[in-house]
N, C-alpha and C positions, 0 to 999 in steps of 0.2 A: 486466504487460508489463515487460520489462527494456530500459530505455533504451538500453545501449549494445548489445545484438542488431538493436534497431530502425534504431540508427543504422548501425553494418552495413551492415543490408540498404536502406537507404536508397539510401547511399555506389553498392553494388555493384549496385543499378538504375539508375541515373546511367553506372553504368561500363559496363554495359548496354546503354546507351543511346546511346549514345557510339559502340558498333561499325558502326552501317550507316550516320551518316555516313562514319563512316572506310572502308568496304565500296564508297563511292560512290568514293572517290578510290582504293581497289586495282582496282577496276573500269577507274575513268573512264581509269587510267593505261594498263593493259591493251587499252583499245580502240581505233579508227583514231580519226583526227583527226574525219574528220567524222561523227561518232556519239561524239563524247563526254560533246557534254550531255544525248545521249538517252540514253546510258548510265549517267550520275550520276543523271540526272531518275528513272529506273524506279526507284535505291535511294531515292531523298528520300520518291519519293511513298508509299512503301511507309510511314514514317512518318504523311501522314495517312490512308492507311484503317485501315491496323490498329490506330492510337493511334485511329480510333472502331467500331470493327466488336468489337474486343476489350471494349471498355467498355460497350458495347452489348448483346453476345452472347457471344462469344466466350469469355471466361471463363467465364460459365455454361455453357457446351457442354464445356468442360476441366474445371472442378473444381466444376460445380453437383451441385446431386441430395441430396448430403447420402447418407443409408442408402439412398436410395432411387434410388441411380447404378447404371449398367446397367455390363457388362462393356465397354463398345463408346463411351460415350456418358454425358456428369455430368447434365447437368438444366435445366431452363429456370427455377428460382426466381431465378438472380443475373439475370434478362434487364434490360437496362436501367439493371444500378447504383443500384436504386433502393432497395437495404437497404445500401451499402456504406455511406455516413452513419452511419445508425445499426447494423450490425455496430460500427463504428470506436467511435462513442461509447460502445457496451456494454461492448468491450474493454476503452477505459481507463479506465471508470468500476470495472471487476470488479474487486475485491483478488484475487479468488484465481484471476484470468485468467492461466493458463503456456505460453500461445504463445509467448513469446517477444519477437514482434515482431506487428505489426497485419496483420490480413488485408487491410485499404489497402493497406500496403506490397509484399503480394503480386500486386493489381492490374498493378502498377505493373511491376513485375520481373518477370513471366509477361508483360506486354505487350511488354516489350520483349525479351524471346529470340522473340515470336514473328514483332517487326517483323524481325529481324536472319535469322531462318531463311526468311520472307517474299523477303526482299529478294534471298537466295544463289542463288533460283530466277534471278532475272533476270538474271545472267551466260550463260546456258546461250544465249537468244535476244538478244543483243548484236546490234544492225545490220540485224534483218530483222524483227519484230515493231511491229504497228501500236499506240500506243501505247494507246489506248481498249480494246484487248483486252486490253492488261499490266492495264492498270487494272482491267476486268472479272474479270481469272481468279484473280487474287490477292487479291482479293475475297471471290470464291466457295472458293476453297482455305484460306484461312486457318480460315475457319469450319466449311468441312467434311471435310477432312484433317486440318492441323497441333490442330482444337482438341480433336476425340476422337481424333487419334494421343497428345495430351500426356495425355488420362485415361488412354487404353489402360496410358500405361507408369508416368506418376505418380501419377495418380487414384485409383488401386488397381483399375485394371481388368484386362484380358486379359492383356497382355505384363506388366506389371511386379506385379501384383496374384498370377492365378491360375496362370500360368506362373514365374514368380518369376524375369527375366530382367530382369536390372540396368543400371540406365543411369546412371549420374550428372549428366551436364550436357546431354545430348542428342545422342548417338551416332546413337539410334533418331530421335528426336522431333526435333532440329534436321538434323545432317548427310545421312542418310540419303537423308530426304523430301525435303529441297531438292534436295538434287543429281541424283535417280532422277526429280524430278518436271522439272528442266530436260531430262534427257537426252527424254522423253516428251515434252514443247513441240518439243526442236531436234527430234526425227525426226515428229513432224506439221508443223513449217515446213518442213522441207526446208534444203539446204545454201544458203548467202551465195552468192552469184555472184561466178562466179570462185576458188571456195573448190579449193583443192588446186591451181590456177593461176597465182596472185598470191600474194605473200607479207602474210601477216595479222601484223607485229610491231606491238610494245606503243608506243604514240606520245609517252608520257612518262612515263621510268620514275622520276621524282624523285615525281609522283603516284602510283608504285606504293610505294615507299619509303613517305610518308604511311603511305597507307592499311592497309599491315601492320603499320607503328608504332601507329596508333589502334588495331585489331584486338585488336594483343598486348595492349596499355595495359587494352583492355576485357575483354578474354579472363579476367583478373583475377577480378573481380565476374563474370563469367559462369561460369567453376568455384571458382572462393572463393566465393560468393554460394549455390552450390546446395549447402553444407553446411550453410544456414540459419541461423549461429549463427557469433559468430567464436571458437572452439573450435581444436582440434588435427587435428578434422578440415579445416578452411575452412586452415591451416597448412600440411599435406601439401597439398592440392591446389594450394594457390598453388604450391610448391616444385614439386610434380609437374609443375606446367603451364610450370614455367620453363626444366627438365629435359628435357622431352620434345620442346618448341619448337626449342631451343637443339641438341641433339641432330640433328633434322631439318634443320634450316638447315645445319650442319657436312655431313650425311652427303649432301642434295642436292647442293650443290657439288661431292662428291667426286665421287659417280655423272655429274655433267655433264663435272668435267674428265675424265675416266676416258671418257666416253661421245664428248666433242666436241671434246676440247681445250683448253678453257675454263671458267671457272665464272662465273654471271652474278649480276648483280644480283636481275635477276628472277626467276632459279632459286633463289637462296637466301631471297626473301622467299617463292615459292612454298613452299618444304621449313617455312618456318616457320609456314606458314599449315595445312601438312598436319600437320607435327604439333601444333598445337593440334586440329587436328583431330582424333588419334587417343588423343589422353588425356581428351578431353572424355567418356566414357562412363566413365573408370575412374580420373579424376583422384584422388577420396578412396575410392578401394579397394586401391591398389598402390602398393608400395615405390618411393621412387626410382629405387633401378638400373633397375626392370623400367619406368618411364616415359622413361629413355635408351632401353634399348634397343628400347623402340616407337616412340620419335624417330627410331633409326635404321632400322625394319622398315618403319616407312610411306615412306620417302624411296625406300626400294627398288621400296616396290610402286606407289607413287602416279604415279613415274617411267615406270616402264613403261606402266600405265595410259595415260598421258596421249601419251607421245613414241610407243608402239608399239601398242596396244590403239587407240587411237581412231583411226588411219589403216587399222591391219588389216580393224575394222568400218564403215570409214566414215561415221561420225553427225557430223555440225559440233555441235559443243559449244561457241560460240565462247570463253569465259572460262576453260571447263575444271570447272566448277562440278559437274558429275558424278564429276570422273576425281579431285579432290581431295576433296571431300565425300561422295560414296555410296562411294567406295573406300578413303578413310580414316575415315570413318564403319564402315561392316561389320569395317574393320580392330582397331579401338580395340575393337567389341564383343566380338569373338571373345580377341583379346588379352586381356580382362577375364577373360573365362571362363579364362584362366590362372593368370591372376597375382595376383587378386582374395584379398588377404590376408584366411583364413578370419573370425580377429575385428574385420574393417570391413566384412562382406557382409551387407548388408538383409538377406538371408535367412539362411536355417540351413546355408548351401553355401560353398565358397572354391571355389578357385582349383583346379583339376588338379596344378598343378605342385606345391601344396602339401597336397594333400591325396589326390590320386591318383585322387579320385572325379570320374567325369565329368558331375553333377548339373546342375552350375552353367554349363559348356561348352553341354551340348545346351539349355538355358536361353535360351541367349544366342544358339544358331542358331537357336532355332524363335523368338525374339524380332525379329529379322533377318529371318526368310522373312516370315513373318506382318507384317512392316511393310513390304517391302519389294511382298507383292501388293496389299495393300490400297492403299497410294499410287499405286504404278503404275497400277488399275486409276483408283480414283479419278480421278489428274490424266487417265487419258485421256479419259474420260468431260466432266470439266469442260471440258480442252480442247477436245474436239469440240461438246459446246455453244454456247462462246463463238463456235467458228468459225461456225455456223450463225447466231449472230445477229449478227454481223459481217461477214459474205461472207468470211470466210475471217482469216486470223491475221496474214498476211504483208502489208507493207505494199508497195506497186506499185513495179514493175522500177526506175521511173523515178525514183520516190524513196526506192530503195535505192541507186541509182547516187548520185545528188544529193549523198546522207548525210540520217538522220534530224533531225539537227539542224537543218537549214535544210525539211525537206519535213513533221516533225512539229511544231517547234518555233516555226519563226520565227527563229531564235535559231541564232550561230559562236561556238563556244568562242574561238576565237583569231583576231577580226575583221579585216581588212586594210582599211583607212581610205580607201587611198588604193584602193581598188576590185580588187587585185590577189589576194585570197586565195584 
């Protein structure tokens, strides 16, 4: 074991760990007043089931099996946690053990990208979801989506194994899923009441501030971290992930003034949230330059996505969690397939731009398609479940009117004492 690899990826589980509270405050900010502890509450609780459903299961269903792991699917020997003890103790008992760092420590750090990609789903259903169903589906999703989607592409399974379609930090496995898996919850809820009627703005946007600044702070240790080592790779990608942010934040703004007049607060922490999104698959495989300028390709496409594309198709996405995650998600992927500097590509393939061969490109789409049916079908399958055993997903007319806060919770973000709020 090398100490300071371990301490590393300690640090960068921690900073991990750190993004879906800060997720509860770009949410909480984003939503009406009265839904905003139901809206913080869906990110928090996210923390305890999957800090136990992962420790449980769930790792073993992503990185179990051993040799004996399917394309699809790791293995049920980790169930339970009950060799991580001793796995940990072998490791640092072994002199000539060269992981690195402790398979603990990977526990720990796959639990938390999985809490954080868990939690991106529940933007999409903001304001009309009954809370016992969030609770139920992200449940059953975590362990049968997100934990063989992260074999499929880490594992060495289908996507990232036998197709050889590269992800870095979770293009595929984090953005994709969540945001494809919200758009499939909003269009079985059905639209907010009064949606397209009444104006949905963001009720405090000094909590959306927060919650982009913890995002980015953590975004850090979530593509520094997947380089596994603090090397020259986990280097570039911090740099790349600062580049690509920074980038998108500038080029949001300009498309809003350009588009409305104005440029916002909330548009520029949006463009910065999209591009962390779009270098997350290709942070430690591309140049600088090419992490700006997908800073500024996503601002372009995520923009329309969201201001023009979701009113064309009419889906209520309430947080937007499709229009910046599956669409700057499939964006970064394809983008990789470009710019994927041939001597930093897991596999034997770069980049088109650099190497002319479209190996790595068609990789990266059929890596895309193939994640993109298996979730969808997936989430709709579990959705429709849950709804069955709960009379349906939507919680009642009256206490959507109310706000969830006082009809699920008991609980006002911003009580009035004197009886007036």
């Amino acid at each position: 074991m090398d100490t300071g690899t371990n301490a590393f990826m300690l640090v960068c589980a921690m900073l991990v760990l750190l993004m879906t509270p800060g997720l509860a405050f770009f949410y909480g900010g984003l939503a009406r007043r009265k839904n905003v502890v139901n809206t913080m509450f869906m990110s928090m609780v996210v923390l305890g089931v999957v800090g136990v459903v992962w420790v449980l299961a769930g790792h073993s269903f992503a990185y179990g099996g051993g040799d004996d792991a399917s394309e699809f699917f790791g293995g049920f020997d980790l169930i339970g946690g009950v060799t991580f003890l001793a796995d940990m103790q072998a490791e640092a008992g072994d002199a000539n053990f060269d992981g690195g760092y402790l398979s603990l420590v990977n526990v720990t750090y796959q639990a938390a990208f999985a809490m954080i990609t868990t939690a991106i789903i529940t933007g999409s259903v903001a304001g009309r979801m009954k809370f016992g169903a969030v609770v139920a589906f992200v449940t059953i999703w975590v362990l049968l989506v997100y934990a063989p989607l992260a074999h499929m592409v880490w594992g060495g399974g289908l996507i990232g194994g036998t197709i050889g379609a590269l992800d870095f930090a979770g293009g595929d496995v984090v953005h994709i899923s969540s945001g494809l898996t919200g758009l499939v919850l909003c269009l079985l809820l059905g639209k907010r009441k009064g949606y397209g009627l009444v104006s949905y703005r963001p009720h405090n946007v000094p909590f959306v501030v927060l919650g982009a600044a913890l995002l980015w702070f953590g975004w850090f240790g979530f593509n520094g971290g997947s380089a596994f080592a603090a090397d020259g790779i986990a280097a570039l990608a911090l740099l790349n992930t600062v580049a690509a942010s920074a980038a998108a934040l500038l080029s949001w703004s300009v498309v809003e003034k350009i588009k409305t007049g104005k440029s916002t607060l909330v548009g520029a922490c949006t463009g910065l949230v999209a591009g962390l999104v779009v270098i997350t698959p290709a942070a430690g495989f591309v140049e600088p330059w090419a992490a700006i300028l997908m800073g500024v390709i996503v601002s372009l496409i995520c923009y329309f996505a969201i201001s023009f594309l979701k009113a064309k198709i009419g889906y209520d996405d309430a947080l937007d969690a499709f229009g910046c995650h599956t669409v700057g998600g499939i964006t970064g992927g394809i983008l990789t397939g470009l710019f994927c500097v041939p001597e930093l590509s897991w596999t034997d393939f770069g980049g088109l731009f650099y190497t002319g061969d479209p190996t790595l490109l068609g990789a990266q789409l059929l890596g895309i398609v193939i994640t993109i049916v298996f979730v969808a079908v997936a989430a709709a399958v579990i959705g429709l479940v849950v709804k069955l055993i709960f009379g349906g997903l939507r919680a009642k007319e009256d206490a959507e009117a109310q706000g969830l806060d006082v009809s699920q919770h008991g609980e006002s973000a911003y009580p009035a004492f004197n009886g007036l709020d």
